[in-house]
C-alpha positions in Angstrom: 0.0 0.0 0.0 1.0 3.6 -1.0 1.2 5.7 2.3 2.7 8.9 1.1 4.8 10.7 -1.6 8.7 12.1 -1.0 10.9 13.2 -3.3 12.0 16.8 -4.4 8.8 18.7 -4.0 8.7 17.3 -0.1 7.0 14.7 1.7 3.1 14.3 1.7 0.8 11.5 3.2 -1.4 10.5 0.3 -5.5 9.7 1.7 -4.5 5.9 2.8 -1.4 7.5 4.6 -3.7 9.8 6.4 -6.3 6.7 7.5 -2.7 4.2 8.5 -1.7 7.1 10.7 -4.8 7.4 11.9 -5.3 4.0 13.1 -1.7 4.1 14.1 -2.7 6.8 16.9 -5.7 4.7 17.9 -3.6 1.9 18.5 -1.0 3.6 20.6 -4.3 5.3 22.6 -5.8 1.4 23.0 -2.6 0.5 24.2 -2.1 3.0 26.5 -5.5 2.9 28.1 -4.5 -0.9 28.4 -1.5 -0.4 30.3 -3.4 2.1 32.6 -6.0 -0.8 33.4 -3.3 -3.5 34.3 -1.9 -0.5 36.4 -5.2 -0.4 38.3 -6.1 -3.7 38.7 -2.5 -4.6 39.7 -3.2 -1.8 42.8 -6.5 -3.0 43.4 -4.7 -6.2 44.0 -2.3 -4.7 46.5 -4.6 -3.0 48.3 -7.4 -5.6 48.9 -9.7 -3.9 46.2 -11.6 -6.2 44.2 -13.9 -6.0 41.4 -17.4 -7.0 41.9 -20.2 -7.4 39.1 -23.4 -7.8 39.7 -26.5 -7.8 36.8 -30.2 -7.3 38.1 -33.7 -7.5 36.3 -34.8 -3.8 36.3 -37.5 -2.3 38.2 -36.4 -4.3 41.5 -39.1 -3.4 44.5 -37.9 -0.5 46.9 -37.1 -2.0 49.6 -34.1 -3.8 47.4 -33.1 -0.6 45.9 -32.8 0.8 49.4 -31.0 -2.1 50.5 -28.7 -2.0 47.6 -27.9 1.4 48.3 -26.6 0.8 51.9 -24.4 -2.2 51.1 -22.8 0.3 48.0 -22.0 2.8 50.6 -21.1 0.8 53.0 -18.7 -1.3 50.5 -16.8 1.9 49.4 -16.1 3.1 52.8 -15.2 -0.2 54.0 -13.2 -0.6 50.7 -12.3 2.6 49.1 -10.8 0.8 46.1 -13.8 -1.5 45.2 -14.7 -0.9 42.0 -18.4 -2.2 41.0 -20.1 -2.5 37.7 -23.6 -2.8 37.3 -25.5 -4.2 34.7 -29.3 -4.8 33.6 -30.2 -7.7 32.1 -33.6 -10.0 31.2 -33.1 -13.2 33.3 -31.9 -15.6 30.2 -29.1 -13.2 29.2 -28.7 -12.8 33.3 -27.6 -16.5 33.0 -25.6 -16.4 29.7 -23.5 -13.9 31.5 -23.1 -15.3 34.8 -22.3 -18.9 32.9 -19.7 -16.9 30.4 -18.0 -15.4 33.9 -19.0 -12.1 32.5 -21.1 -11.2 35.5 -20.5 -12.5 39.3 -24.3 -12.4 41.1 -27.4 -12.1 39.5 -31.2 -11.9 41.2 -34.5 -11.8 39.0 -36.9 -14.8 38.6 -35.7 -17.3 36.8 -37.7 -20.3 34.1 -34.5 -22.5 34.6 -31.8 -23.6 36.9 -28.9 -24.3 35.3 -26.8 -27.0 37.5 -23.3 -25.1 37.2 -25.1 -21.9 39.5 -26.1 -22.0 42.3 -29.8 -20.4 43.3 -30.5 -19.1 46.9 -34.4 -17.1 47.4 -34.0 -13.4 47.6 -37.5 -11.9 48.9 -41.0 -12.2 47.4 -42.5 -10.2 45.4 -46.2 -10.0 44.0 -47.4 -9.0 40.3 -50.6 -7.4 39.5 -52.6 -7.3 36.1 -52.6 -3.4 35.1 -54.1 -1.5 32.5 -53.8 2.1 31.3 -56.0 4.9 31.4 -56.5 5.3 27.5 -57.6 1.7 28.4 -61.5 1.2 28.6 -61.4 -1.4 32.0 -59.6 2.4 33.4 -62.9 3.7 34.1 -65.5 0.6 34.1 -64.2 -2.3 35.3 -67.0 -3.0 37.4 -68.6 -7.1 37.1 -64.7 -7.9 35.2 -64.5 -11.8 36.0 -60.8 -13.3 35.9 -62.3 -15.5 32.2 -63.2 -11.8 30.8 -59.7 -10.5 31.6 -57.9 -13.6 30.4 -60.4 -14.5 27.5 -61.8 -10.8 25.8 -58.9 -8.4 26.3 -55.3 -8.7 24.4 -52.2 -8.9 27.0 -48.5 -8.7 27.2 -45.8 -11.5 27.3 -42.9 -11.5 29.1 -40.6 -12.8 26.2 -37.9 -14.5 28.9 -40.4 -16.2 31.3 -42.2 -19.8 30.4 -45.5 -18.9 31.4 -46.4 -21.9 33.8 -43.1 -21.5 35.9 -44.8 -18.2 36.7 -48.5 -17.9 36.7 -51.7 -19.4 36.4 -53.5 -17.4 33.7 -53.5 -18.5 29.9 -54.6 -15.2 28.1 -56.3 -16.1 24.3 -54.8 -13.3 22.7 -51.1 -12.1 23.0 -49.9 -9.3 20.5 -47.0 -7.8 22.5 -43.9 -8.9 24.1 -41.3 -7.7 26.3 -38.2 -8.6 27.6 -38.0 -5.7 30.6 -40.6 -4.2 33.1 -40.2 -0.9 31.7 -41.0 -1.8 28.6 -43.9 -3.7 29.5 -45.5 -0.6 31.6 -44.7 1.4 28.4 -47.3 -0.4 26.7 -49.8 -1.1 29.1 -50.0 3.0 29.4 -50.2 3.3 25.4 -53.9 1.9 26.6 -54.3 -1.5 24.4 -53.1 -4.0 26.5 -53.3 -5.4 30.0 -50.3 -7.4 31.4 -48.3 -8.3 34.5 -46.1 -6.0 36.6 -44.6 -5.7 40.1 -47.2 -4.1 42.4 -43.9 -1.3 43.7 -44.1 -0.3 39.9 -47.9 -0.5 39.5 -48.3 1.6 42.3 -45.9 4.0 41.3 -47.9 4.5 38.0 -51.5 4.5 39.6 -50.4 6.8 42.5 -49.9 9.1 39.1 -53.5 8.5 38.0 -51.9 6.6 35.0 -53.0 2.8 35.3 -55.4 0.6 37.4 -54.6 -2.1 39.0 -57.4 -4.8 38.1 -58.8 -8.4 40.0 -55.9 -7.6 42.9 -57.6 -10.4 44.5 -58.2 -12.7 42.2 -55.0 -12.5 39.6 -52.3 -11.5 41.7 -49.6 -14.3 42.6 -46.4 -14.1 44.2 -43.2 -14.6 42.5 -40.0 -15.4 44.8 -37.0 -13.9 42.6 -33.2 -15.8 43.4 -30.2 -14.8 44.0 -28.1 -16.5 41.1 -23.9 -17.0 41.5 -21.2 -19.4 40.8 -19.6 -21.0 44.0 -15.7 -20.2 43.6 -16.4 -16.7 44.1 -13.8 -14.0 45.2 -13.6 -13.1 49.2 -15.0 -9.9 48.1 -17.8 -10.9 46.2 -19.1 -13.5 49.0 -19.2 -10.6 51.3 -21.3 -8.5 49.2 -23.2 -11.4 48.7 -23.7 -12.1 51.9 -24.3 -8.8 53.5 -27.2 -8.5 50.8 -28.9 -11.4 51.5 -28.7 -10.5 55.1 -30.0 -7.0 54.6 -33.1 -8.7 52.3 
């Protein structure tokens, strides 16, 4: 490949010259940023740091979020070096990660148990069919029977959940799946659907004036979400671990 032109009238990079010398600065930048990370995991290291990763469903009831909160703080003063990085994950790709060693604990409610993890109950948690207020069960929902809900009205899947490891209801008509909470509320306040969510999250909406909480009685269930992790953990992630479930 021609990179330049030299002679008499000077030298001059020609267009690939200018891209090779690019990349050629990005490759001395990657390197660079490499040695810096060996540099601080080398200290961590020294210093009793540690790297902890956790990966959680989202939209995790309050009281986890507050207890989640404390161990943080109380793991960076205890540990000023600890680094932590948090990800957010359906509960398949939850396991992927934790089987690939790309992610130390998980907790969210899980279809399978893979053998090589090992699964310890977190809390327990209840779901509650919602729907919007563009919906028309908002503002008459008054005689609704659990066969209407199920049979007359289209509803939401949850795209990583096998539907009998969860709940009882077999809905005739499903035209929407999701993969996150969020995303399920999202539709179920565009107004066509019903569909499953944690009561904290209902509540949150409704307390808004923005969904209805339907049948509470009648087609609510409990879920018990797990704590998910590998066995040969590091000293610092068993503590974590630990402390959590002990704050839970």
């Amino acid at each position: 490949m021609t990179l330049c032109h030299r002679g008499r009238a000077g030298f001059k990079l020609i267009e690939d010259g200018a891209a090779v010398y690019e990349a050629c600065l990005g490759f001395t930048e990657s390197v660079a940023s490499f040695q810096h990370q060996l540099h601080y995991i080398k200290q961590l290291d020294s210093v009793h740091g540690g790297h902890i990763r956790p990966c959680l469903i989202d939209q995790m009831p309050k009281f986890f979020y507050d207890a989640l909160r404390q161990r943080l703080a109380s793991s960076y003063r205890e540990n000023p070096l600890i680094h932590f990085s948090i990800d957010v994950q359906s509960p398949e790709s939850m396991l992927e990660k934790l089987l690939s060693n790309e992610s130390d604990i998980g907790v969210g409610y899980f279809g399978s148990f893979p053998p090589l993890l090992t699964f310890q109950p977190a809390f327990v948690e209840k779901q509650v069919v919602c729907c919007g207020r563009e919906h028309k069960l908002f503002y008459n929902s008054e005689g609704l029977t659990f066969e209407d809900l199920e049979q007359n009205y289209p509803w939401i899947k949850r795209g990583y959940v096998v539907e009998h490891h969860i709940n009882h209801i077999r809905p005739k008509t499903l035209s929407a799946t999701t993969y996150h909470m969020e995303a399920t509320a999202q539709l179920i306040l565009a107004g066509y659907h019903v569909g499953y969510l944690p009561r904290d999250l209902a509540r949150r909406y409704e307390g808004m004036g923005l969904m209805k909480i339907l049948l509470p009685n009648e087609a609510s269930y409990d879920v018990e979400p797990h704590w998910a992790y590998r066995e040969n953990q590091q000293k610092q992630t068993a503590d974590f671990l630990h402390k959590m479930m002990n704050l839970l």
